[in-house]
Structures are given as structure tokens and as C-alpha cells.
ROLOBA-83304 format. One record per residue (C-alpha): z, x, y. Coordinates in steps of 0.001 Angstrom, whole numbers, plus 500000, padded with zeros to 6 digits. Example, Ala and Ser with C-alpha at 12.3 -4.5 7.8 and 13.67 -1.06 7.14 Angstrom:
REM residues 2
507800512300495500 507140513670498940 
This chain:
REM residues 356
360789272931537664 362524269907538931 360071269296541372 357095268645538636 359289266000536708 359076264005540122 357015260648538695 354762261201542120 354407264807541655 353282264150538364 350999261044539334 349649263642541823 348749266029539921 347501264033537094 344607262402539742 343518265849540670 343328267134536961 341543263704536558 338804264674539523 338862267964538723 337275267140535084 335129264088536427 334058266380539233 330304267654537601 329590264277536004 329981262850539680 327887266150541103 324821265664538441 324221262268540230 323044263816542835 320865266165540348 321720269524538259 321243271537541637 324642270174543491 327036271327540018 325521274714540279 326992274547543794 330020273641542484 330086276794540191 329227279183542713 332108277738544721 334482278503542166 332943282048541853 333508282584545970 337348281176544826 337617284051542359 336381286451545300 338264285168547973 341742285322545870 340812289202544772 340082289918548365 343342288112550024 345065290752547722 343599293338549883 343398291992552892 346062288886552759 348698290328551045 348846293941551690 346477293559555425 344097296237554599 340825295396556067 337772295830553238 334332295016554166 333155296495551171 334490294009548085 330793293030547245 330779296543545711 333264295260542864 331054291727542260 328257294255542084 330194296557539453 331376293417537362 327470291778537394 325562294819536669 328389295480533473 327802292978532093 323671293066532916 323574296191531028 326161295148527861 324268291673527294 320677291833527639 317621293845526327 317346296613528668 319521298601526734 319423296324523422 322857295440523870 324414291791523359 327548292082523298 330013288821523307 331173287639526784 334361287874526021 334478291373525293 332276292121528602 334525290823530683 337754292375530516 335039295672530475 333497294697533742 337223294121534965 338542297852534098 335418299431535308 335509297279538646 339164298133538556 338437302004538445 335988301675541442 338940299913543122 340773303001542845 337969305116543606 337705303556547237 341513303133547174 342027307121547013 340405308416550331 341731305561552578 345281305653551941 346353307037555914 343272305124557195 343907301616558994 342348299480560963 338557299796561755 338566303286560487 339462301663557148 336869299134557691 334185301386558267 334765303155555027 334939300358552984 331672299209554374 330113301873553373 331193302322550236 329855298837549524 326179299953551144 326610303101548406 327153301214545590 323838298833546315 321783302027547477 322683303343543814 321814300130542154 318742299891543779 317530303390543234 319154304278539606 315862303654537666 314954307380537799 314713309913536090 316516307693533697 316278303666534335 319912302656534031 320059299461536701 315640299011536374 316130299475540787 314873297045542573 313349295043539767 316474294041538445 317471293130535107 316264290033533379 317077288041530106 320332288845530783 322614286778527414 324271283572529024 328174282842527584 328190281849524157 331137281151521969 330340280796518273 327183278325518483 327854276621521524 325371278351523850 325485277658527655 322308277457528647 321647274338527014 322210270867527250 325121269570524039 326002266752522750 329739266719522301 331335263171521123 328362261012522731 328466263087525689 325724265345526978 326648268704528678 324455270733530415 324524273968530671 325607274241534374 328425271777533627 329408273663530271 330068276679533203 332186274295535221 334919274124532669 334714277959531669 334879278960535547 337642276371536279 339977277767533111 339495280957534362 339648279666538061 343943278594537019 344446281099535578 343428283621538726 345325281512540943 348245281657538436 348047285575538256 347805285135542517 350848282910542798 352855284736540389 351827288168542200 352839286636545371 356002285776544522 356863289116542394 358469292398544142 355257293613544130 354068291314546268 356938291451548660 356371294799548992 352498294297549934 353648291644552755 355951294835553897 353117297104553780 351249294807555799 353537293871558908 354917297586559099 354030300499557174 356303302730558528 359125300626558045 358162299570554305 358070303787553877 361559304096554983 363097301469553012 361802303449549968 358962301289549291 356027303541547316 353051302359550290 350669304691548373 350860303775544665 351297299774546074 347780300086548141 346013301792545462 347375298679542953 346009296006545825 342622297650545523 342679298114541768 344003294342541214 341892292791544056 338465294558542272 339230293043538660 338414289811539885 335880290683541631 334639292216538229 335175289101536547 333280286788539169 330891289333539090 330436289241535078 330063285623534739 327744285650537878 325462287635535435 325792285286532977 324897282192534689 321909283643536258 320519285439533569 318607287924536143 320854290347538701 319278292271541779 320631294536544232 319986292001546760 322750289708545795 325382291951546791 324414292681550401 326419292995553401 326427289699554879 327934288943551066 331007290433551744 331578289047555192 331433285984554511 333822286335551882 336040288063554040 335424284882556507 336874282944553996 339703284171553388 340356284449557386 339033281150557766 341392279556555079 344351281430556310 345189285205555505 348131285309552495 348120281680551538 346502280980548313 345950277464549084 344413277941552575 342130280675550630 340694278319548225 340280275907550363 338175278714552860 336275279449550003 335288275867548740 334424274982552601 332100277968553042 330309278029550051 329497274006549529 329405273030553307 326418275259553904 324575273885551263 325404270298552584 323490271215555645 320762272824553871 320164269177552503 320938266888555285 320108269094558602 316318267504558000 316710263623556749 318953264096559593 316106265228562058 313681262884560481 316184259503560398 316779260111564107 313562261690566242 311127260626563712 310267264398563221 311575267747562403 312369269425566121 314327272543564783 313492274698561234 316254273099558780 317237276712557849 318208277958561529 319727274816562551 321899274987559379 323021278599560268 323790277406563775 325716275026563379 327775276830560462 328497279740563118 329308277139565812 331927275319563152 333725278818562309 333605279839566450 335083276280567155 337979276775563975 338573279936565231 339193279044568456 341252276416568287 342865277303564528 343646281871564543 345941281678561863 342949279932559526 342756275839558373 345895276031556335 348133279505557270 351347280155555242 354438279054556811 355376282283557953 351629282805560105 352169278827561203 355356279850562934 353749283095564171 350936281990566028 352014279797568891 353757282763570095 351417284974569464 348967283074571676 352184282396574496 352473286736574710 348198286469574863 348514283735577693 
């Protein structure tokens, strides 16, 4: 605790609380458009943190953690709109989309327990494929998830009055409804990383790291491998559930579509990207992938246009080249991810010396 009494720590973290709050007022400069990119980066944070469980913390390759967004989204779809004539309050949704997303954790858990590796990967894949297949074709004989139609007029998050898809006036101040997310996803963005870092730092999560550099090993020193793997599924799908519910929310329309394959890769790049096991490096994966895209989207062409006078390449494939060559070139030069724990820091110049 000593450490946070430190007048610089403090200063520190006081300027970040400071951005992190002025942070939407700055984005809506640039228009309405740049905080909902903001959001969704928070959202890849939630996914990134409930996949490093899985993969990070206990190294159990899943390629199929969309399936759990998809779980979360579609729970709360069918709870808070008209398709069923439900509305029920966000806040009760979400711990339900978390439980059921949960379940399905276990679900996948079960099968794969003596699977590793790209046998594990496999299965995981396709249990993500399943779970779109059967949201996409559940609208007969009874329409449960309305296929691939989707479901629309989904309820946005209200507490009380305060509804957020609307602009409010609060104190002279005007909200909108994409900054009114902001705050919600940030408060529940600490308190994810809070559940992460004190997770980490528990004997459960010691026992996850033994899991993942040597199974065998962790089994002999007593440690329960299959009860602890199930839990890393079942804990890394609530928050998928969660970033999944409030995904619902802000869009106010959910599709099979959104939860394809390419979905969960790129989350999984994230969390390689930042650095596999360290929450920091993980956010900071997940903020990079989700807003730098974007950035190109919007400046690949003014780019084009500023400097040949004319658009030589379609914006859209030059943007996904030269986010592939970025994450080839971080790779290469970077394997243990932007900003790797300690422990993979120390681990990868000799990993590349044995390679060499």
C-alpha cells in the first residue's frame, strides 16, 4: 500500500484518472463516431482479459471465445426487447447473461480436459462455428434468435430515468448517449481488471500458471488440473457474457454475423500481441487493435489524396495490409507480445538463443 502514498504515484495516477474522464469529451471533437470507438475498445478489453484467463493464465488455446460474447448478446437480446415482450432492467440481465455464458464455459470446458494443443484448438473452434450456426438457424419451428434477421429494438441501459440513448444535461453539461456508455463500460472495465489482478495473484491463479508451463508436474504436486481448467473456462466466459450483454445494449440490433470467426482471432491476437499473462500488456493489445484499425480506416485515403493527388489503392485493403504487416513486423521482432510479464521478458532471449 506504501507504494500508492508515494506523492508521484499518486500525481500519476491522478493524471490518468484525469484523461481517463476527459477522454470522450476530447474524442467527440473529432465527432460522435471516434467515442463509439472508444467503447468498443473497452468491450475488446473486457474480451481480451476473459480470454488471457484461458489462454494467458492457464495456456489453453481457445479459438472459440466469440461463442460466449455471442451467449452474453443474444441474453440479453431476448430479456430486453420485444421479440419476446420482455424488458427487463440491465442490471438484472447481466449477471444472467454472465451465468448462462458461464455454463457454456463449462459445457466446452468438459470434453477438452486431456486435449492440448491444436487438438484443443480445433474443438474450440468449432464449438464457436456451432453456437453461430444455431443462432442463425433457431427461428424454426419456434423463432427463438429470429435467424438471420436478427433481433431489433433491443432496450439500451437505463437506470431509473436516465436513459442511454439520449443526449442529458447533467450540471450544464451535455452527455450523449455514446459517452453516457463510456463511464458505464469504464466502471465495469476496473472492476474486470480488479477481479483479473486479484485472480492473478490468488492460489488459484498460481495454480493456472502451473497448469500452463507443466501439466504433469502441477498433477503431481496435488494440484486439481481438471476442476482448475474447467474454472478458467467458466470464469474466462462470464466476461465474455458481460461484454457481450452490454454489446446488445449499445447497439440495439444483434446478428449472427457479429460473432464470426475472424472475431475471435483477433481477440486472441490481442492478447498474444499484448503479451500472454500480463494484464497490462493485454489491455494495451486490446486498445491497439481495436482503435488503430479504425485510425487507418480514416487516414489511409487523405493520406493517398494529400500525397499522389489520387486514391491508388481501395482505403479498405490498404488498411488491412498494413494492419497484418504491423502485427508480422511486432511479431517478429517482439514473440513474447509489446509488454510480456517479467517472467516471459526473461524467457524469451533464450528461447530465441536454443531457436538460433
Amino acid at each position: 500500500m506504501s507504494k500508492w502514498l508515494n506523492p508521484r504515484s499518486a500525481f500519476g495516477l491522478t493524471l490518468i484518472i484525469v484523461a481517463l474522464l476527459a477522454l470522450p469529451f476530447v474524442a467527440a471533437l473529432g465527432g460522435q463516431a471516434w467515442v463509439r470507438i472508444l467503447n468498443f475498445a473497452i468491450l475488446y478489453v473486457f474480451l481480451a482479459l476473459g480470454l488471457n484467463i484461458v489462454v494467458g493464465f492457464a495456456g489453453l488455446l481457445d479459438l472459440g471465445y466469440i461463442a460466449f460474447y455471442a451467449v452474453g448478446a443474444y441474453t440479453y437480446a431476448l430479456l430486453a426487447s420485444p421479440h419476446f415482450g420482455l424488458h427487463w432492467p440491465f442490471w438484472v440481465i447481466l449477471p444472467c447473461g454472465a451465468a448462462i455464458a458461464c455454463f457454456f464455459g463449462v459445457i466446452l470446458g468438459s470434453p477438452t480436459l486431456k486435449l492440448r494443443g491444436d487438438y484443443l484448438a480445433i474443438v474450440t473452434l468449432g464449438f464457436g462455428e456451432i453456437v453461430r450456426i444455431f443462432m442463425n438457424n433457431l427461428n424454426a419451428p419456434i423463432n427463438i434468435t429470429n435467424g438471420a434477421q436478427g433481433i431489433t429494438l433491443i432496450d439500451p441501459v437505463a437506470i431509473g430515468d436516465l436513459r442511454f440513448s439520449t443526449t442529458t444535461h447533467i450540471l450544464g453539461v451535455s452527455l450523449s448517449g455514446p459517452q453516457k456508455y463510456y463511464y458505464l463500460l469504464l466502471a465495469l472495465a476496473i472492476l474486470v481488471i480488479v477481479i483479473n489482478l486479484r485472480l492473478q495473484n490468488s492460489r488459484i491463479g498460481r495454480a493456472w500458471q502451473a497448469i500452463r508451463e507443466d501439466e504433469i508436474a502441477a498433477k503431481a504436486v496435488g494440484i486439481n488440473t481438471r476442476n482448475l481448467k474447467l474454472l478458467a473456462f467458466a470464469m474466462g466466459a462470464s466476461f465474455g457474457g458481460v461484454a457481450g450483454g452490454v454489446f446488445s445494449a449499445m447497439q440495439g440490433f444483434v446478428s449472427p454475423e457479429s460473432f464470426s470467426l475472424i472475431e475471435s482471432i483477433m481477440i486472441l491476437a490481442m492478447v498474444v500481441l499484448g503479451g500472454m499473462g500480463h494484464i497490462p500488456g493485454v489491455i494495451l493489445g486490446a486498445v491497439l487493435l481495436s482503435i488503430l484499425p479504425e485510425a487507418l480506416r480514416y487516414g489511409v485515403g487523405p493520406i493517398q489524396m494529400a500525397v499522389f493527388g489520387k486514391m491508388l489503392v481501395d482505403p479498405e485493403s490498404l488498411r488491412m495490409l498494413i494492419f497484418g504487416l504491423a502485427l508480422v513486423l511486432v511479431m517478429r521482432f517482439k514473440p513474447a507480445g509489446l509488454w510480456p510479464s517479467p517472467e516471459r521478458k526473461r524467457a524469451a532471449p533464450a528461447a530465441g538463443a536454443s531457436h538460433g
